[in-house]
Each structure stands twice: as structure tokens, then as C-alpha cells.
C-alpha positions, 0 to 999 in steps of 0.5 A, a space after each residue: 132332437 126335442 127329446 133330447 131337449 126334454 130329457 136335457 129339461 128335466 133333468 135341470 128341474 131336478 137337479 134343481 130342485 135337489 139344490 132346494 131341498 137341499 139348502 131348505 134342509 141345511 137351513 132347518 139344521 140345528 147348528 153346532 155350538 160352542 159355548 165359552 164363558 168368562 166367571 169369576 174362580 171358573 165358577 158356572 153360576 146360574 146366569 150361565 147355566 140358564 143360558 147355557 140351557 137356553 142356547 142348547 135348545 137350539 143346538 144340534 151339539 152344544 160344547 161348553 168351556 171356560 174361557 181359561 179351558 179354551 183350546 183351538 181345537 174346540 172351535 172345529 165343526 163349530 157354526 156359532 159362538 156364544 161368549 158369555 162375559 159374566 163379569 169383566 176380565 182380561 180374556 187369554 191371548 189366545 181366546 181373541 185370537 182365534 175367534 178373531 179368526 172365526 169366520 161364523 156366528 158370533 153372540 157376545 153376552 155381557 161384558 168383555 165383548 170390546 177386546 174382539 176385533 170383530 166388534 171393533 165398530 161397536 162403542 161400549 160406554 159405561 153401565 146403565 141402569 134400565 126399569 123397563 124390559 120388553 115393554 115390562 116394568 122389571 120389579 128391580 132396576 137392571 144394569 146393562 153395558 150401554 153400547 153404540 153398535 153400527 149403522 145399518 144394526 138390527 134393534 131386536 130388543 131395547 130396554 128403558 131408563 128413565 130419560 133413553 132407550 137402551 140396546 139390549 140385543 142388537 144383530 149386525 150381520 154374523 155378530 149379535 150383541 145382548 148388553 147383559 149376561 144376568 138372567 131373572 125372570 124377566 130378562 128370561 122371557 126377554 130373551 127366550 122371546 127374541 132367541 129364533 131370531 137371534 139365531 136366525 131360524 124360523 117361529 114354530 106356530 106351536 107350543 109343545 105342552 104336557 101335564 103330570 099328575 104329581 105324587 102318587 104314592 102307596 096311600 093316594 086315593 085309587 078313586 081320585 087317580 083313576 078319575 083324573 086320568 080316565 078323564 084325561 085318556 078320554 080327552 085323548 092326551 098324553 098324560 104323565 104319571 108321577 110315581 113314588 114305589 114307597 110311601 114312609 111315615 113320618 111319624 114312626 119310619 114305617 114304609 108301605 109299599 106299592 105292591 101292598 095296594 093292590 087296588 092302586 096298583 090295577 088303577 096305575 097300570 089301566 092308565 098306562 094302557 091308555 096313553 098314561 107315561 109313567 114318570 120315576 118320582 124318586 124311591 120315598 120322596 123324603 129323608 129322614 123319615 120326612 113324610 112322602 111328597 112333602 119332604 126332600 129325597 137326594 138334597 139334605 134341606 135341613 143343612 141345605 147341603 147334597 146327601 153326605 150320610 145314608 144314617 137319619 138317627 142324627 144329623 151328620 156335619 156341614 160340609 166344609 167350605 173351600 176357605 178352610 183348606 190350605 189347599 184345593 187338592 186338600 179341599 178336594 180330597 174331602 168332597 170326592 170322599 163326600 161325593 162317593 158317599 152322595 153317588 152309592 146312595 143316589 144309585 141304590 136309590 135309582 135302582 130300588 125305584 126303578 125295580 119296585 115299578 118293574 115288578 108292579 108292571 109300571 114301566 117309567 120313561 123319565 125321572 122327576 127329582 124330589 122338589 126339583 132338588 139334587 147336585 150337579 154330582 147327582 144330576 150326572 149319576 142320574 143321567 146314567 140311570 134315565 135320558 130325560 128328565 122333567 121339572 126345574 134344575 137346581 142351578 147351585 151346589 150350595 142353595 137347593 132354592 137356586 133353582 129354574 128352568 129354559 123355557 124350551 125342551 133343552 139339553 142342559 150341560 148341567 144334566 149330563 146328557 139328560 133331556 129336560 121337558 121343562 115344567 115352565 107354568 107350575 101347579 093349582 095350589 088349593 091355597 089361593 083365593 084363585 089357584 090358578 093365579 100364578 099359572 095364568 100370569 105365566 101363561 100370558 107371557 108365554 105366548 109371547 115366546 115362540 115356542 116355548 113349552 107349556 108345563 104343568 103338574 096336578 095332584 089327583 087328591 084335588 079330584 076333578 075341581 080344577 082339572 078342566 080349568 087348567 086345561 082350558 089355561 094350556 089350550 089359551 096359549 095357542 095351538 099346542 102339540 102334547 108331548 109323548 115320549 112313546 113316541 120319542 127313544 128314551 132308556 131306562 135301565 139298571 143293572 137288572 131292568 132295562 125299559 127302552 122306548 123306540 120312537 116308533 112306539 115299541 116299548 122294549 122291558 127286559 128284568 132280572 129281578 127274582 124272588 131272592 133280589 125282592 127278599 134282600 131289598 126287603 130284608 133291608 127295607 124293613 130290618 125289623 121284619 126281616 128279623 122276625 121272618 128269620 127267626 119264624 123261620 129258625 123256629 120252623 127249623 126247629 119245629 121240623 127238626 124235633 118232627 123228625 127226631 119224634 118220628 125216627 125216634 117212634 120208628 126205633 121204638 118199634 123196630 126194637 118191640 119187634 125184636 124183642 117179640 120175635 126173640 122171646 117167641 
């Protein structure tokens, strides 16, 4: 009988306890998304982008749509809705109704949020402007949609006018309210810094970080690149290595590649095998014969426009704007055309980049865009080359400096499928009277936010002066975790290579890249050497040829002296 009892027992604590586990790992799941957004023409703006990347980074799946795009359907397996009213509009019937419906999470951005039954109680009043954010003084005045929300609310984050307090995220059970959808660098921080709880998870106690050693071309120093990395290999770090294959001259368009600097070459690969990550930094980093590292590869800076021509004897025509169109299909025809032309050049660039470092034994894991610069068109042909991405996003098709990133390690809807590790904390500039001045204002709001990623990148050509004090800042955050894609899955592939990273750290490279693959890409590399060999080679021909001819003409002779002898004998 007590058996019985005893198994009956321990039975219950185990069933039990499989409900805990159970409930504790459904709390810990990230949940699925849907984000709707209100614009003007449609148009995602980079407020929306920006919180778009923000949420995702709290997202198992995060689907975005326009209010206009919005179907039922959508709202199937969804946990959370966030709707991001970027300016007021009256929202589609059938918007309101169905989310009247919806029985999850509800985030309301910015405008609109009255026409919801759900938020009935809440009171929004007129705009207020608001000088003071997170108990930071905003360097210009914002304006927030004043509202009264329900007894019993939960206060999460207030901003001040000069005379009250305003709500600017306020949770009310399932609904949460922020009173503005504007996204500067303050309202960033103000945000990222309350997103745990208005997403009702709990505080990671630690910040991931990384650091990049940033632009090492053909003709950086192997002694400064070997140093900083030993350096940080010694420290037991991952590191980062942001790698170009080919350096051009500005000067005269001369390109020099990777493999011709072999010493580099050794120094690269040595770091590799110590825990150095290899980053694809672009295939020239530059246009129009803009010298490497300081010039643009996928964004046309000159007419602040995406690539629309290969050709850099001239500069081609601005592209059109929509207004000058009779009609948007006509409008359209002209950017596909324009957006075939941006994709073929994207591509062939991805896959020489990409090549050149296989060859060397340099096997990349993510990409790292030129300045930061490159179109959503860009970002989408990209994804299908590299599944992580380091650095910011430009958030514009039409202005290369609109450009930010989350705080967090997120999945913009902008990056088609991309990881982006967010470079959040930027670089030591020789050029301050503390070059690590803009870093530590950063850093100091940093670790406020819960974590949030701490990134940065190093030129190697500083050497060791500033390398020890930018580490010093990271570790200042707090306790930090080093990011390690070699221990994350990432792909990488072409046509002809493919690196795959297993997150149990087996590193996976497969080519098909011969000797006649090398010999075309550089016969289109360098046209002009290319021609040279060829007529060596047809000089070589002739050379043989005449060889030959001497030769069977030497051995007629012959054969005919000794006819010649043996009929006069």
C-alpha cells in the first residue's frame, strides 16, 4: 500500500514539474509579431524601419505589413501586435475590426490609437511638446500625443514640458501605449531602455559585444595587423577582421590584389587560426577609382543615388524622380530597368569578393557594407550571398547619410532575412583631442539599456596606442559576452564557393574555382594586362611556329642531300 502511495507521489512531483518546466520555457519563447504600420503613400520611413529592427530583436518571427496591405489571415499564430501610426490617417474598417478581435498583446505607436475599441478608456488630447526624455534633456523639443490612459496604468517611461509630466510608454494589462512614433537618438535609448518590459520578458545581467579590425587592404601594414591581433587572440577574444581582396589607386585605377602580398596574406590567415572571424568588407571598397577604405562600393556618393552604371569615365544621369511620370507603372518600368543594372553589379561584386578570399584561404562569415551604404534593392540581393551583416543600415533609398542601427542583435525587415550585429558605439578617430570621446558618451548610455549590444571597430594602422583603452571602455559596460559566429550557423556562398558555419564550430568550405575562373576574372580585372599576355602569347605561337617550320624545313634539306648522294653514288 505505502508503495503505491510513493509511486502515486512521485509521480505528481514529476508531472509537476514538467508543467514548470514547461510554462518557464514557454515564458522564455520569443513570440511571433505582427507589425502594422500607418505612412504617408505607403512609404517606410526610417522611424519605421528603426522600430521595426527594434522590435524584431524580440521576435521569434516578426511579419511587417501596411495598414492598407492588411489582411485577416495575417493575424494567425500572432502573440503581439504593434501598430505604428506614423501620421494620422482614418485606418481601413477592416484594420479595427479584426484587431478589435484580437485577443494578445496590443502596442500602439504614435497616432491613431483612439480609433481601437480596446483603448476606449484612454483619453488622447492634443500634441504636447516634451524638452526632457528619460531624465535626459533632448537637444531639440519633441512632440507626443498627450494622453490620460486608466486608473491602475503602469507609468513605464515619462517625458517633461516645462510646466507637467507627460506619459510617454504607458502599459495597461495586454495594451501598451508610447505616445510617439519618432525615433532620434534619444527617443532610441528611451525606448531600447524600456523594451524588456514592454515586452514582458526578463533583463539579461549581460551585454554581447564584439570588435572589428577595420579595412585591411593589399597594402595595409602586415606588422600593425599582426600586432592588434595577436594582441586580441592573447586576450582570448573573438575578433573581427574586416577584409578588402583588392586595393584601387585613385590616382590611376591600378588594382592590387591580396594574393600579391603575400606576407599580409600569411599574417591574415595566422589570425584566423587563432579565433580571428573574417568579415567580406566589399571587393574594392571604392567607385570611380576612389581610393580603398575611404571611397563608397555599392551607393553612388557623388549623385547620392544606388549604382545605376558599372561605366566610371563619366558620371551617368540622376535618376528620375516619381513626380516626372505620368504614371507609377511608367515610373516603375524605368527603376526595374535601373534595379537590374544595380543587381548585376551587386552580384558580380559579391562573388569576386567573395572568390579572391576563398583562394587566399580566407573564409568570410558575414558582410560589412562599404560606409554603411547600400539600398534596400542592395540589401535584398546581398542576403542571398551572406546571412549576417555587421555595421548600420541605411534606412533611405534616396539619402546614403539616413542611416542608424537597433541597439540589439536584430532582424531588420529592411535586411531580407540578414542578422544584423549592430555596430552601436563607433570608432577611435586620431582626429580628436580624445579619440575616444564620441565612444564613451555612448557607452555611458549603454549601460542603461539592458542588453544591448556593445560595438566597435579599430584600424590596425593606429597599432597598439588606443587598442588597450577601447577595450577598457567595453569591459566599463558591465559583464560582456564576446560575440562568435563560430559558434552561431552562418552561410556564405557563390556560385562557386560555399563557407558554412555550424554552430557546433565545424567549419564547412567547398570551391569550384580553377586556374581558368582566376585567368577571366583577371582578364577583366586588369584588361590592359590581360591584353599584353595575349599577344605574349601569340608572339609565343609565332615563335614556335617559325621553331617548327626551321626544324622540317632542316630535316627536308636533309633527307634531299641524301638522295642526292645515294643517286650520284
Amino acid at each position: 500500500m505505502y508503495s503505491k502511495i510513493l509511486v502515486l507521489t512521485g509521480l505528481l512531483i514529476f508531472f509537476s514539474w514538467s508543467s514548470i518546466t514547461d510554462t518557464s520555457s514557454a515564458a522564455e519563447a520569443k513570440p511571433t509579431i505582427l507589425f502594422i504600420y500607418a505612412s504617408e503613400k505607403k512609404q517606410v520611413d526610417e522611424n519605421i524601419h528603426m522600430l521595426d529592427a527594434t522590435f524584431s530583436a524580440f521576435a521569434m518571427k516578426q511579419q511587417v505589413v501596411s495598414a492598407e496591405d492588411f489582411t485577416p489571415d495575417l493575424l494567425r499564430g500572432t502573440d503581439v501586435v504593434v501598430f505604428v501610426g506614423d501620421f494620422e490617417i482614418k485606418l481601413p474598417s477592416l484594420l479595427i475590426q479584426e484587431i478589435d478581435r484580437f485577443k494578445g498583446e496590443i502596442i500602439v505607436i504614435g497616432y491613431n490609437g483612439s480609433q481601437f475599441k480596446a483603448f476606449n478608456e484612454w483619453k488622447f488630447q492634443d500634441e504636447v511638446e516634451i524638452s526632457k526624455l528619460d531624465n535626459t534633456s533632448l537637444s531639440i523639443p519633441m512632440s507626443v500625443v498627450d494622453v490620460i490612459p486608466p486608473d491602475g496604468s503602469e507609468l513605464i517611461e515619462v517625458g517633461n514640458s516645462l510646466y507637467a509630466q507627460h506619459p510617454y510608454i504607458v502599459k495597461n494589462g495586454r495594451l501598451t501605449y508610447i505616445a510617439s512614433s519618432a525615433f532620434e537618438n534619444d527617443q532610441k535609448y528611451a525606448l531600447s531602455k524600456q523594451m524588456h518590459q514592454i515586452m514582458g520578458v526578463e533583463e539579461p545581467t549581460v551585454h554581447p559585444a564584439y570588435i572589428r579590425l577595420e579595412d585591411i587592404s593589399p597594402v595595409s601594414d602586415y606588422k600593425l595587423v599582426q600586432e592588434t591581433g595577436d594582441y586580441l587572440a592573447d586576450q582570448g577574444i573573438p575578433f573581427y577582421l574586416a577584409v578588402i581582396p583588392v586595393y584601387v589607386n585613385n590616382e590611376n585605377g591600378e588594382k592590387v590584389f591580396m594574393k600579391s602580398n603575400q606576407k599580409l596574406v600569411n599574417v591574415l590567415r595566422h589570425l584566423q587560426s587563432r579565433g580571428g572571424i573574417v568579415i567580406g568588407h566589399g571587393y574594392t571598397h571604392s567607385y570611380r577609382y576612389e581610393e580603398t577604405g575611404e571611397g563608397f562600393e555599392f551607393w553612388d556618393d557623388q549623385l547620392n543615388q544606388k549604382i545605376t552604371t558599372e561605366r566610371t569615365d563619366k558620371l551617368p544621369e540622376s535618376l528620375p524622380k516619381r513626380e516626372s511620370f505620368r504614371s507609377e507603372s511608367e515610373y516603375r518600368i524605368i527603376m526595374d530597368k535601373m534595379d537590374l543594372i544595380e543587381k548585376g553589379y551587386i552580384e558580380t561584386k559579391h562573388q569576386k569578393a567573395i572568390g579572391e578570399l576563398a583562394d587566399i584561404g580566407l573564409y568570410p562569415l558575414a558582410f560589412e557594407a562599404p560606409h554603411y551604404t547600400m539600398s534596400s534593392t542592395g540589401y535584398k540581393i546581398t542576403s542571398n550571398y551572406f546571412t549576417s551583416i555587421f555595421g548600420q543600415v541605411q534606412l533611405s533609398d534616396e539619402d546614403w547619410e539616413i542611416m542608424d542601427a537597433p541597439l540589439f542583435v536584430s532582424n531588420p525587415s529592411i535586411l531580407s532575412g540578414m542578422t544584423l550585429y549592430p555596430e552601436t558605439i563607433g570608432y577611435v578617430n586620431p582626429q580628436l583631442e580624445d579619440p575616444l570621446e564620441v565612444a564613451k558618451d555612448t557607452v555611458k548610455r549603454l549601460k542603461d539599456v539592458p542588453g544591448s549590444m556593445v560595438g566597435g571597430f579599430y584600424h590596425p594602422y593606429l597599432g597598439m596606442e588606443h587598442l588597450q583603452e577601447m577595450l577598457e571602455l567595453i569591459y566599463s559596460v558591465g559583464t560582456i559576452e564576446w560575440l562568435d559566429l563560430s559558434e552561431t550557423e552562418q552561410r556564405v556562398q557563390t556560385d562557386q564557393v560555399l563557407v558554412h558555419q555550424q554552430a557546433n564550430g565545424e567549419l564547412t568550405v567547398e570551391s569550384d574555382r580553377n586556374t581558368w575562373n582566376r585567368l577571366v576574372e583577371n582578364s577583366v580585372d586588369k584588361p590592359l594586362e590581360a591584353m599584353l599576355w595575349g599577344l605574349s602569347i601569340v608572339v609565343l605561337l609565332f615563335i614556335i611556329a617559325f621553331f617548327i617550320y626551321i626544324v622540317n624545313l632542316r630535316a627536308a634539306l636533309k633527307k634531299r642531300l641524301f638522295r642526292e648522294r645515294d643517286y650520284s653514288g
